[in-house]
MIKOL-743287 format. One record per residue (C-alpha): x, y, z; residue in one letter. Coordinates in steps of 0.05 Angstrom, whole numbers, plus 5000, padded with zeros to 4 digits. Example, Ala and Ser with C-alpha at 12.3 -4.5 7.8 and 13.67 -1.06 7.14 Angstrom:
<firos>
[firo [5246, 4910, 5156], 'A']
[firo [5273, 4979, 5143], 'S']
</firos>
This chain:
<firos>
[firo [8630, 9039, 3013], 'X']
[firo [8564, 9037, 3045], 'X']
[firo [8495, 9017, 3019], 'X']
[firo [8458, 9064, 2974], 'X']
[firo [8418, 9116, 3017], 'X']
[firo [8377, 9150, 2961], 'X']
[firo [8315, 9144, 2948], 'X']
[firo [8301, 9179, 2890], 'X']
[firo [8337, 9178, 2815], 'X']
[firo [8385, 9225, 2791], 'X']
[firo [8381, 9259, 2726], 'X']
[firo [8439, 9287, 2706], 'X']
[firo [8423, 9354, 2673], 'X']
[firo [8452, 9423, 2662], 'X']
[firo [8390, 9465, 2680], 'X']
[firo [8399, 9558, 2693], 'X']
[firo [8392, 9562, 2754], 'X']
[firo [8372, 9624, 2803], 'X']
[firo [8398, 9609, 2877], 'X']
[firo [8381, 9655, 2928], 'X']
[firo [8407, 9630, 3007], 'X']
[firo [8413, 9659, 3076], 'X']
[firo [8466, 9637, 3114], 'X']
[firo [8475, 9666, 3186], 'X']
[firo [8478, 9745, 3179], 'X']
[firo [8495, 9735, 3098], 'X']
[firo [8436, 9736, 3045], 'X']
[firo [8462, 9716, 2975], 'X']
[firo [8433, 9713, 2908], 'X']
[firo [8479, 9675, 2844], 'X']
[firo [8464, 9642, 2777], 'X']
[firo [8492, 9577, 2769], 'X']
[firo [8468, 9511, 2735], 'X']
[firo [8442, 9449, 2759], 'X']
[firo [8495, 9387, 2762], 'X']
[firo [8438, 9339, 2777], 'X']
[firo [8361, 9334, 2802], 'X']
[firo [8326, 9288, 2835], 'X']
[firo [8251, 9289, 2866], 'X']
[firo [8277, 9308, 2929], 'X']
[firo [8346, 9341, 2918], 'X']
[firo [8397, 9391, 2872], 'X']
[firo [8469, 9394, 2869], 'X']
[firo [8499, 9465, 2838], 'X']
[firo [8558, 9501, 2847], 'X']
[firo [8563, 9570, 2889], 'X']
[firo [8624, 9618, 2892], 'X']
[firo [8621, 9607, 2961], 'X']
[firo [8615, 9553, 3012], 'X']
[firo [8549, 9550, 3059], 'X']
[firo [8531, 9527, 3121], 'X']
[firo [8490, 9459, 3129], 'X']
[firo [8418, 9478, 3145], 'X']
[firo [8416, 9545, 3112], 'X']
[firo [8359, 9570, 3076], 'X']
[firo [8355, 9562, 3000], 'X']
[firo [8310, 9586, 2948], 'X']
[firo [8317, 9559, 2874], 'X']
[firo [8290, 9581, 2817], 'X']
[firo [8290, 9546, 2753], 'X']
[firo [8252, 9537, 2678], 'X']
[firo [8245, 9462, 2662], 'X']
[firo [8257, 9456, 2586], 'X']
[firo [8205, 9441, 2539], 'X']
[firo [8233, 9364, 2530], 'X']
[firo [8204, 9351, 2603], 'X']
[firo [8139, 9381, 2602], 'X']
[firo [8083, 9369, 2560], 'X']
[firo [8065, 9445, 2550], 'X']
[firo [8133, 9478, 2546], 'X']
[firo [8180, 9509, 2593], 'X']
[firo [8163, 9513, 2654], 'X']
[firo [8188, 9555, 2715], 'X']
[firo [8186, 9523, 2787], 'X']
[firo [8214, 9560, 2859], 'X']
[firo [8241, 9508, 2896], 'X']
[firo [8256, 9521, 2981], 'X']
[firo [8297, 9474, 3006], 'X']
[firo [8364, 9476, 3055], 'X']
[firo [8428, 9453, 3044], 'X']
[firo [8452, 9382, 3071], 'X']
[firo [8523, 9392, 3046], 'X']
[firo [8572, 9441, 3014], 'X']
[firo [8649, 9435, 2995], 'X']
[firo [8690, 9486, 2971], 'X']
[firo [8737, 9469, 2929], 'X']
[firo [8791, 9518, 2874], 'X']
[firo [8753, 9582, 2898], 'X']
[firo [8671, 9551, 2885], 'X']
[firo [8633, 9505, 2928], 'X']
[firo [8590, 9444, 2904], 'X']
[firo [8526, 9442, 2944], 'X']
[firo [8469, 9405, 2954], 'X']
[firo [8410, 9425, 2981], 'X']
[firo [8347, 9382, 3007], 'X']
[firo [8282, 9403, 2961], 'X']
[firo [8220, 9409, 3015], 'X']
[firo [8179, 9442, 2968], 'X']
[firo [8158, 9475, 2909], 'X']
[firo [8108, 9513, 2865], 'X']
[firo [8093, 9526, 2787], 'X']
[firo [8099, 9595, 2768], 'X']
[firo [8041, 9618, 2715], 'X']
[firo [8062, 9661, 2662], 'X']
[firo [8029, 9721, 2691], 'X']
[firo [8066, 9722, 2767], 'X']
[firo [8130, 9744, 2773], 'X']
[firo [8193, 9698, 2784], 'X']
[firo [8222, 9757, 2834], 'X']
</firos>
């Protein structure tokens, strides 16, 4: 086994999840739940596989335990680095590049 290439910590959480991805000629939308965040990553499950480097757009409400003033939603863009399918779903993980509080009054669409 190599040495440890991450730089940021995991949290292992089960966070609803909104995943919307464009891969090639396909444009997807699923929800799914987080496996585990980091600062700079996400690992879910899809019901399909994708392609390294395609588009992702994540949507998700942090819970009330991890921010001072209650839930919060965030939309994540990012791309994937990895996906496996495996049994008929694919694990993926995707690179977070950046990401923006929504307010109350903007829509999550």
């Amino acid at each position: 086994m190599g040495p440890e290439r991450r730089t940021s910590r995991r949290f292992l959480m089960r966070l609803p999840l909104t995943v919307r991805w464009a891969d090639e000629n396909l444009v997807g939308e699923a929800v799914t739940e987080t496996r585990d965040v980091s600062a700079r990553g996400i690992r879910f499950d899809l019901p399909r596989d994708l392609k390294s480097g395609s588009a992702v757009e994540i949507l998700m409400t942090l819970p009330h335990e991890l921010t001072p003033t209650g839930p919060v939603r965030v939309r994540c863009q990012g791309h994937v680095l990895r996906s496996v399918e495996d049994s008929g779903k694919a694990e993926v993980i995707a690179a977070i590049e950046r990401f923006r509080f929504i307010r109350n009054t903007e829509d999550a669409a």
